[in-house]
C-alpha positions as CSV (number, residue, x, y, z in Angstrom):
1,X,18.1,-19.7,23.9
2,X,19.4,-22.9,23.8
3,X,22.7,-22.6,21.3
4,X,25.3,-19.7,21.9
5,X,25.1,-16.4,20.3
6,X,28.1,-16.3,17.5
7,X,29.3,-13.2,16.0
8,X,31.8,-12.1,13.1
9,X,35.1,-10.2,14.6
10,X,36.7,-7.9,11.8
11,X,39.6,-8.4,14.2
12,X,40.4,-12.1,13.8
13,X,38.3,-12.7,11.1
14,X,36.6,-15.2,12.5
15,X,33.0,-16.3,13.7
16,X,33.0,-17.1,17.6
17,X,30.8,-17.4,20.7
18,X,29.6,-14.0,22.3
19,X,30.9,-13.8,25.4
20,X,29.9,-9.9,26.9
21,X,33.0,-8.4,29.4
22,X,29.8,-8.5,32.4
23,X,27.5,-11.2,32.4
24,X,24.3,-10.5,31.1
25,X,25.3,-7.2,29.9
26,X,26.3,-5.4,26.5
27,X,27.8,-2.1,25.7
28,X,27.4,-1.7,21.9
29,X,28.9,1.8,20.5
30,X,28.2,2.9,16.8
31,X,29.6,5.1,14.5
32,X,26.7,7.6,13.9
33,X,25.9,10.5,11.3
34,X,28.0,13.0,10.3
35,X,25.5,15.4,9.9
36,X,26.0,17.7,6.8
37,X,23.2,16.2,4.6
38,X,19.7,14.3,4.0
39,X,20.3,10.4,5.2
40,X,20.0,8.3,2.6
41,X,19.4,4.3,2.7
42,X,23.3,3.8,2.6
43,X,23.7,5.4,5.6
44,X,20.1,3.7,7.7
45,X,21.3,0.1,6.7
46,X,23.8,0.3,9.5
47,X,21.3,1.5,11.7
48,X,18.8,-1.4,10.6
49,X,21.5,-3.7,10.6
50,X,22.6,-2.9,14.4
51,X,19.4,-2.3,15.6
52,X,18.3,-6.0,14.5
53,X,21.7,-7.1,16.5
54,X,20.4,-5.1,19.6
55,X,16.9,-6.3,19.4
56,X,18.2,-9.8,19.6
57,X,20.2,-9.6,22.0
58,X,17.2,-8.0,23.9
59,X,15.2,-10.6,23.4
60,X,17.9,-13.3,24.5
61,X,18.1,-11.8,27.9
62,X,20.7,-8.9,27.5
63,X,20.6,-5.5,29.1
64,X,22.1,-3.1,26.5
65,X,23.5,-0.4,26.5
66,X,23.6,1.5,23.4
67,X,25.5,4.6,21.9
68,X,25.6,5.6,18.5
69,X,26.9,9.0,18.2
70,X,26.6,12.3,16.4
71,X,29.7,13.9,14.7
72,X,28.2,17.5,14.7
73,X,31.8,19.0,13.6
74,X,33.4,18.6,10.2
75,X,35.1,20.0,7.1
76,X,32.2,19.0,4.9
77,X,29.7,20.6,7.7
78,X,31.5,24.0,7.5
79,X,31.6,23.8,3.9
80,X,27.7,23.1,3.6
81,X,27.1,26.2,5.8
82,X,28.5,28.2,3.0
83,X,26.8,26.9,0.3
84,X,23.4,27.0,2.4
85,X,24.1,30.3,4.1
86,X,23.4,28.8,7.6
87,X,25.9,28.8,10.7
88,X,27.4,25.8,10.9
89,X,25.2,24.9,13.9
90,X,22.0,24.7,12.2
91,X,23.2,23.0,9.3
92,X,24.2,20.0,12.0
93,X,21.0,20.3,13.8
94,X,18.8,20.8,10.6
95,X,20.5,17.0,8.9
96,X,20.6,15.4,12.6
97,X,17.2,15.8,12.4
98,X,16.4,14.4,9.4
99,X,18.9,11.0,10.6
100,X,16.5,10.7,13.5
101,X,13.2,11.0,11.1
102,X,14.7,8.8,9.0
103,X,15.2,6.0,11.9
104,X,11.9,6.4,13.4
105,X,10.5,5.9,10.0
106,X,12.0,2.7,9.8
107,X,11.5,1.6,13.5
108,X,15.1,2.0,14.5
109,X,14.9,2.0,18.5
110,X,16.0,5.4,19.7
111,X,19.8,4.7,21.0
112,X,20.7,4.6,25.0
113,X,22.5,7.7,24.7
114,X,23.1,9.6,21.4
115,X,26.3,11.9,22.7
116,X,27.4,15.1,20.0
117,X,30.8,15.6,19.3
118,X,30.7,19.4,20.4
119,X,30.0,18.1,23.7
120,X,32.5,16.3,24.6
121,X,35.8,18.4,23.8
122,X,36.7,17.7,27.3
123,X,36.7,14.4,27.5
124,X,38.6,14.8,24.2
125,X,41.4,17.1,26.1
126,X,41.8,14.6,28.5
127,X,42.3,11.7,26.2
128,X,44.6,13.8,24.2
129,X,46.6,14.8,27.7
130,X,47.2,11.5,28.6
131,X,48.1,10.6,24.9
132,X,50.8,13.3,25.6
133,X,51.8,12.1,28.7
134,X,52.5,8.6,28.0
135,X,54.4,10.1,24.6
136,X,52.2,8.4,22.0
137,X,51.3,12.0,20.8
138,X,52.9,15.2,20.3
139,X,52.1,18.7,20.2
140,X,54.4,20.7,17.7
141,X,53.5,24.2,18.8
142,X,51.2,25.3,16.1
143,X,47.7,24.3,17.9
144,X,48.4,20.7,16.4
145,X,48.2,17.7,18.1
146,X,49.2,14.2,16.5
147,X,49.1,10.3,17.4
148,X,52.9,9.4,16.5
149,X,52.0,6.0,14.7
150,X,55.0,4.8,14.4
151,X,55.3,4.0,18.2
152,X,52.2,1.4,18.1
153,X,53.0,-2.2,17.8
154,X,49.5,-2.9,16.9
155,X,49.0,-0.3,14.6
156,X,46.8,-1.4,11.3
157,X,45.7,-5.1,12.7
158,X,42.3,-4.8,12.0
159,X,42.5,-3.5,8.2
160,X,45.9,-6.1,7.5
161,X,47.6,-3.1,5.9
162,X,51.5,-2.2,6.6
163,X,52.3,1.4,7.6
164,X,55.1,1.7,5.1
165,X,52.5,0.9,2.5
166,X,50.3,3.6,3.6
167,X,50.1,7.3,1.8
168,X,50.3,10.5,3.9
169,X,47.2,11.5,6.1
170,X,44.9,13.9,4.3
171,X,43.9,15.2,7.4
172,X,46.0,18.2,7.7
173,X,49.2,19.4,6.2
174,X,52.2,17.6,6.7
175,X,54.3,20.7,7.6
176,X,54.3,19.7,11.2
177,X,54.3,16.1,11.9
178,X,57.2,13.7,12.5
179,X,56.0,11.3,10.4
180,X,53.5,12.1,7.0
181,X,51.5,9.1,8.1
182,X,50.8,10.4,12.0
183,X,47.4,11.6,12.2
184,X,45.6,14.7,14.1
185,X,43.8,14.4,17.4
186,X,43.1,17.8,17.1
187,X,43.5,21.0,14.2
188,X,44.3,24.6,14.8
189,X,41.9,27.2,14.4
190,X,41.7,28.5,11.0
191,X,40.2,32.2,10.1
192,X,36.4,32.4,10.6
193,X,35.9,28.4,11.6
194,X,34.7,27.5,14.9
195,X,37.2,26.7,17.9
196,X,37.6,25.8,21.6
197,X,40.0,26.6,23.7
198,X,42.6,23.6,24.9
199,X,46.3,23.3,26.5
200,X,47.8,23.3,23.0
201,X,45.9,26.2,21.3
202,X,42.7,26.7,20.0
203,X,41.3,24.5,17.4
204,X,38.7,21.5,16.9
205,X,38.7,18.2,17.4
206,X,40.2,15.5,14.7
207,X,37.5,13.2,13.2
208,X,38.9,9.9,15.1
209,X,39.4,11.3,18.8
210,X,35.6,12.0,19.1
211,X,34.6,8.5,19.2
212,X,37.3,7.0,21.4
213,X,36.0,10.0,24.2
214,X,32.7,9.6,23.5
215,X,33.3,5.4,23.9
216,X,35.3,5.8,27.0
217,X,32.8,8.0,28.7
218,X,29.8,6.3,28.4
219,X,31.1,2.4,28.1
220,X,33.9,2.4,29.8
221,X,37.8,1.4,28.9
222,X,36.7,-2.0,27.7
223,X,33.1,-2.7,26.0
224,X,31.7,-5.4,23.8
225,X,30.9,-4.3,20.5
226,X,32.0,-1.1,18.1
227,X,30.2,-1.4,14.8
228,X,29.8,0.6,11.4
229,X,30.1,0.4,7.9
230,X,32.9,-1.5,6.2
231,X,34.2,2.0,5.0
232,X,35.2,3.1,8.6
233,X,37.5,0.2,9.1
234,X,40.6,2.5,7.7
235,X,41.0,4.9,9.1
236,X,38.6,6.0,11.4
237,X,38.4,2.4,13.0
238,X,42.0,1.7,13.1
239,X,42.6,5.3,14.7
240,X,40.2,4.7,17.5
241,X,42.2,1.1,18.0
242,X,45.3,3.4,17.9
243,X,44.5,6.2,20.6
244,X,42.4,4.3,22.0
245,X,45.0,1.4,23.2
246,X,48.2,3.8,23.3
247,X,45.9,5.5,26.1
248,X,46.0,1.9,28.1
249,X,42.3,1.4,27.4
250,X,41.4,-2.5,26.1
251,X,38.8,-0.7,24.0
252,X,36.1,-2.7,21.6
253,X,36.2,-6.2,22.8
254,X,34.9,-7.3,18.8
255,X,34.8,-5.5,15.9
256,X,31.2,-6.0,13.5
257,X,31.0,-4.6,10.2
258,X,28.0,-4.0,8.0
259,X,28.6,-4.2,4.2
260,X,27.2,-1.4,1.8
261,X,24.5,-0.3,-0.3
262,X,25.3,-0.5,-3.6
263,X,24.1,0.6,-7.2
264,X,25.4,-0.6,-10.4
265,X,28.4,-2.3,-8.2
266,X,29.9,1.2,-6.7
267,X,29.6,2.2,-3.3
268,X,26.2,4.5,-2.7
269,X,27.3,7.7,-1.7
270,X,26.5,11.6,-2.4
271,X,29.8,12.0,-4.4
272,X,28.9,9.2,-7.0
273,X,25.7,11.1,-7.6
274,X,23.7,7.5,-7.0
275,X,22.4,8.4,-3.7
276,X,19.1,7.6,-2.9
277,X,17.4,10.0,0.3
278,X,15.2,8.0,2.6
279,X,13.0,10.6,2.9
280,X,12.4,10.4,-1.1
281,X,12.1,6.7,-0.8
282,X,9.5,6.9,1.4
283,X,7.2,8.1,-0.9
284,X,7.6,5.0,-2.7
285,X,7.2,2.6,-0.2
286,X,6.1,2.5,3.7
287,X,8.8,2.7,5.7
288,X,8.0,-0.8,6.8
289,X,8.6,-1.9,3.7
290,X,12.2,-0.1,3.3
291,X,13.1,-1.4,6.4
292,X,12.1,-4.8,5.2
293,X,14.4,-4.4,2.4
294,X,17.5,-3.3,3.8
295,X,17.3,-5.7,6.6
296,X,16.6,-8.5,4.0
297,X,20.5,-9.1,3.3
298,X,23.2,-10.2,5.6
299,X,24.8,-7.6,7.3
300,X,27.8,-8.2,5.8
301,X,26.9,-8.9,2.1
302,X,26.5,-6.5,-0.2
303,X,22.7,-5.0,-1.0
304,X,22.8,-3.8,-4.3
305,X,19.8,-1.3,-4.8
306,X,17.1,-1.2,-7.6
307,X,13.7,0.1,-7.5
308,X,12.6,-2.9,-8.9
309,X,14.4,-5.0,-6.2
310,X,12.7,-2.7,-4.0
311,X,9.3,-3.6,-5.2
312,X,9.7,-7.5,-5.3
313,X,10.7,-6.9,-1.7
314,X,7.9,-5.0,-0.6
315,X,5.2,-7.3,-2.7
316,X,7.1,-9.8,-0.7
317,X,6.3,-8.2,2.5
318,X,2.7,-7.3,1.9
319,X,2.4,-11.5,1.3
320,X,3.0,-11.9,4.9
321,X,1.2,-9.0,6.4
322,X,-1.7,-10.5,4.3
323,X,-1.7,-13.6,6.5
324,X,-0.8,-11.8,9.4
325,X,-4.3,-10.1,8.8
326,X,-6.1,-13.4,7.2
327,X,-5.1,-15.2,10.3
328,X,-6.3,-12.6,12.2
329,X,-9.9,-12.4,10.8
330,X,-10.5,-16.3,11.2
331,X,-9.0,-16.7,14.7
332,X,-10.6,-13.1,15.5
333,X,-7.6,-12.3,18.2
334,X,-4.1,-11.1,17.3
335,X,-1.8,-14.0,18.6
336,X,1.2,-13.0,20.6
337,X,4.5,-13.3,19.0
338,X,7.1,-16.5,19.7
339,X,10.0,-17.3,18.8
340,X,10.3,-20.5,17.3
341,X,13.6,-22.5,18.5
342,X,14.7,-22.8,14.1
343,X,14.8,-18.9,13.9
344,X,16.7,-18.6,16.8
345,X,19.3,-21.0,15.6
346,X,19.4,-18.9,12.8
347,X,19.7,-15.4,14.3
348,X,22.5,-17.1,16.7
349,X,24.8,-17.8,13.8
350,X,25.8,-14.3,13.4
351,X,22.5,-12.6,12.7
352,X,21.7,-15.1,9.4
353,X,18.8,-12.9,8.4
354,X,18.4,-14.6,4.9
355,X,17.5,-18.1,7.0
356,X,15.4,-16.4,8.9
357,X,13.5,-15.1,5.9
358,X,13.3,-18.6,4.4
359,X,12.0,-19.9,7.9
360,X,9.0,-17.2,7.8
361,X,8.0,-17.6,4.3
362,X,7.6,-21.7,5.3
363,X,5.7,-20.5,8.0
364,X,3.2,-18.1,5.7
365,X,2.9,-21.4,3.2
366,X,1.6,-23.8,6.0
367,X,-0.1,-20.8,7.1
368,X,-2.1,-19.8,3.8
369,X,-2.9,-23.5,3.9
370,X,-4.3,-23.9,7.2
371,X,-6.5,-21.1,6.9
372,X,-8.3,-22.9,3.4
373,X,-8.7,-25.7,5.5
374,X,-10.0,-23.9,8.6
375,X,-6.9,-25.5,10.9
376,X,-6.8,-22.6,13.6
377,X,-4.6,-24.2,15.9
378,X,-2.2,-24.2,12.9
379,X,-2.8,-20.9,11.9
380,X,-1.9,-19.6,15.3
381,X,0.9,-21.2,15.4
382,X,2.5,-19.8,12.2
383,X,1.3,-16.2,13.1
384,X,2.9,-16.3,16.3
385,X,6.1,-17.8,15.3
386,X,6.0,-15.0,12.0
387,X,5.2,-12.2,14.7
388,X,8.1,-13.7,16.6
389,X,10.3,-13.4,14.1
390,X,9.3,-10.0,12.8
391,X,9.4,-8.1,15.9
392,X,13.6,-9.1,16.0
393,X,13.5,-8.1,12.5
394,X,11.7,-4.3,13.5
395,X,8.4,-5.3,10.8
396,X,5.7,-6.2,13.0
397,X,3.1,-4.7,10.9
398,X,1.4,-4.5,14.3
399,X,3.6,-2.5,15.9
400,X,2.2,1.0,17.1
401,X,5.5,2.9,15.5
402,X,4.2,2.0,12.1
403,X,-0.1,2.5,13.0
404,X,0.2,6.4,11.6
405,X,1.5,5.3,7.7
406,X,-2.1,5.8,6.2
407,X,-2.5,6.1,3.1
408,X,0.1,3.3,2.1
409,X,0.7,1.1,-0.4
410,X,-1.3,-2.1,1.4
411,X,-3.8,-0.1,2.7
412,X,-4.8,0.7,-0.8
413,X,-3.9,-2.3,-2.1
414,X,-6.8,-3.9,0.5
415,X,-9.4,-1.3,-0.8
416,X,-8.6,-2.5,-4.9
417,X,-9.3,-5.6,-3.9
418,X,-12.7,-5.1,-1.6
419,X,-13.8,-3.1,-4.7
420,X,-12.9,-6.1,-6.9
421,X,-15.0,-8.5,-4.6
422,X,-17.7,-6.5,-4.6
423,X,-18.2,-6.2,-8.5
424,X,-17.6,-10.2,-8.8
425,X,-19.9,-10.3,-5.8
426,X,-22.7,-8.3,-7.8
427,X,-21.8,-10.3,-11.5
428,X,-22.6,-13.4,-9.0
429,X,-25.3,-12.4,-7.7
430,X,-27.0,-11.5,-11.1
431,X,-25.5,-14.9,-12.6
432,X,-22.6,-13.0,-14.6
433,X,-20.4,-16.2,-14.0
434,X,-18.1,-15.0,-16.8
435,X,-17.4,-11.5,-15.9
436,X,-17.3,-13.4,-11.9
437,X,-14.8,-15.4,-13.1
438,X,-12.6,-13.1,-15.1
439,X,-12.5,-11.0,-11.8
440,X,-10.9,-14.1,-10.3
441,X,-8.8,-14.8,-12.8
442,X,-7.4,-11.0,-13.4
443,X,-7.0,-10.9,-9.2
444,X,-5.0,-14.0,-9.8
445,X,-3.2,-13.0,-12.4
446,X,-1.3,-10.3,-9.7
447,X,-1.1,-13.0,-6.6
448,X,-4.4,-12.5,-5.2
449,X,-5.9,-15.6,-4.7
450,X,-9.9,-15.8,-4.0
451,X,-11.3,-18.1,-2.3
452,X,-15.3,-19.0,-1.7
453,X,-15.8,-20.9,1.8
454,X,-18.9,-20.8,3.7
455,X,-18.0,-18.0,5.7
456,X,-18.1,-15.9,2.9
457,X,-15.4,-14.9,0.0
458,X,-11.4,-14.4,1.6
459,X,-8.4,-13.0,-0.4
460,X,-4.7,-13.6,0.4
461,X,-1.4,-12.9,-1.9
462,X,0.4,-15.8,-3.2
């Protein structure tokens, strides 16, 4: 690609040219599940979001390696294993496996490696060791361990907040720390909750330390991206920064944030009762067509979520799988995807999805028009540059990850219309022209557009 990839940093709030630690290679980590319930399309948009930053990268010559992990140990986990009667095992396997449905549903490539929390509490003891040694964090004797905050000089520089300004970590109870605002690398064991032995007492593992060992061990002390949702920038982000650095590592070399899902303005989440499962949306709409939608947005604006924006999407989608498939039939060969030099100037300035859109509906227009006028050269040309651009997006409605959704909305869409052409077909061929005509003009009157060439009758969606 001819222009330099440029990318968002939380850190310095800026827009700047990707330059990965080791040429020609990227280490991307990102903040996975926690997995004590059904995913819903809050949670997938990060996945979308950084799975349309990996296939790009991919496809501009990178080897990447990618982690996105599993936090398979939590309050919330232990508390849904009461209310579901389930050891607090299965309740994490049960909900990881619905995350990983949910991803293959919308064509989210599987992750390099996809590490649990649970197993890597050693890699967690030795982060916390040398944290000890090196007196950024403290053990008070009750099966506590704590990052003394106070002691970091770079403490809060992604977020811009002040430490004075900050209330008291709601981790844990404050009984035992030095400061109310130091937070715990790792919590004593408590009647009846699971534990694992360490150096300190038994316990489990804080919410931050998991993904600074799980970061170290499989990218190294220094990598080149840490993503997740804007919500993870305080705390969890700024506590990874925090142990992460006061344990001499260099850590995430940039810092990308996706924005949220939102409804009515808030936040999507379980607690706001707005929360809309994938699973349930997928009854909906193909999972082509989700994906579609929550890609649609820049990754860091805001989607806010309607069913009726949902539909508009998706009747925007089927428009250009309906040339993809027009263009098809007249060239009779599926052309290979391209990318076309515009949409990679596009994708280059910090993933500019929205652009990109713009550039492939301009290419379904000349398209439409090429195939009235019987211009194959042309028509080929749009296809492949649309495939192109689809396959970075994850929507190649050719793909083989999206051949087994029978049954969906296009398909039946495609089988109301060949039933429509074949009544206006009979009216014709009896000399009905007004009942022919009010077929056209009803199939219009949705976006299908007939029209008669020599080669016989052919429909597309305007």
């Amino acid at each position: 690609m001819s222009a330099p990839l440029k990318l968002y940093n939380t850190a310095t709030r800026a827009v700047s040219e990707f330059k990965p630690l080791m040429p020609g290679n990227v280490g991307i980590y990102l903040c996975g599940a926690t997995v004590q319930a059904p995913p819903h399309i809050g949670h997938v948009r990060s996945g979308v979001n950084f799975d349309i930053l990996r296939r790009w990268l991919l496809a501009s010559g990178f080897d990447v390696t990618f982690i996105r992990n599993v936090t398979d140990i939590d309050d919330k986990i232990l508390q849904k294993s009461v209310t579901e009667e389930m050891p607090w095992w299965a309740v994490a396997m049960k909900y990881e496996r619905a995350f990983t449905e949910a991803y293959r549903a919308l064509n989210v490539l599987p992750p390099t490696y996809e590490p649990r929390a649970t197993g890597h509490i050693t890699q967690m003891i030795e982060l916390m060791q040398k944290l000890i040694e090196k007196g950024a964090a403290y053990a008070p004797g009750n099966g506590d361990v704590y990052l003394e905050v106070r002691k970091l000089s770079s403490y809060l520089t992604l977020s811009n907040q002040k430490l004075d300004d900050l209330q008291s970590a709601e981790d844990i109870e404050n009984t035992f720390k030095r400061d109310p605002r130091d937070f715990a690398l790792w919590k004593s064991a408590k009647p009846g909750e699971p534990s694992w032995p360490t150096p300190w007492g038994d316990g489990r593992p804080g919410w931050h330390i998991e993904c600074s060992a799980m970061a170290h061990t499989y990218l190294g002390e220094n990598f080149d991206i840490h993503g997740g949702g804007l919500d993870l920038i305080f705390p969890h982000h700024e506590n990874e920064i925090a142990q992460s650095q006061a344990a001499g590592y260099g850590f995430a070399n940039i810092w990308m944030h996706n924005a949220w899902v939102t409804a009515s303005g808030e936040k999507m989440s379980k607690s706001l009762g707005n929360s809309l499962q994938v699973h349930e949306l997928l009854n909906k709409v193909r999972g082509i067509e989700l994906r579609w939608y929550l890609g649609s947005a820049h990754y860091r604006s805001m989607l806010e979520f309607s069913f009726e924006a949902l539909e508009e999407s998706a009747v925007n989608f089927r428009r250009i799988e309906g040339f993809l498939k027009r263009a098809t039939e007249v060239l009779g060969y599926l052309p290979d995807p391209v990318i076309a030099p515009d949409f990679a100037a596009a994708m280059n300035e910090d993933l500019a999805v929205p652009q990109a859109l713009a550039l492939i509906s301009e290419n379904v227009r000349v398209g439409n028009t090429a195939v009235t006028s019987g211009d194959t050269a042309v028509i080929a040309t749009q296809a492949s540059e649309i495939r192109g651009a689809l396959g970075i997006l994850g929507c190649d409605p050719f793909d083989p990850i999206f051949a087994s959704e029978s049954g969906t909305s296009s398909e039946v869409l495609d089988g109301l219309v060949a039933l429509a052409l074949e009544q206006r077909k009979a009216a014709r061929a009896r000399k009905d022209f007004e009942s022919s005509d009010a077929i056209r003009d009803q199939l219009a009157a949705i976006g299908v557009i007939i029209e008669d060439t020599a080669a016989g009758t052919r429909w597309s969606i305007n």
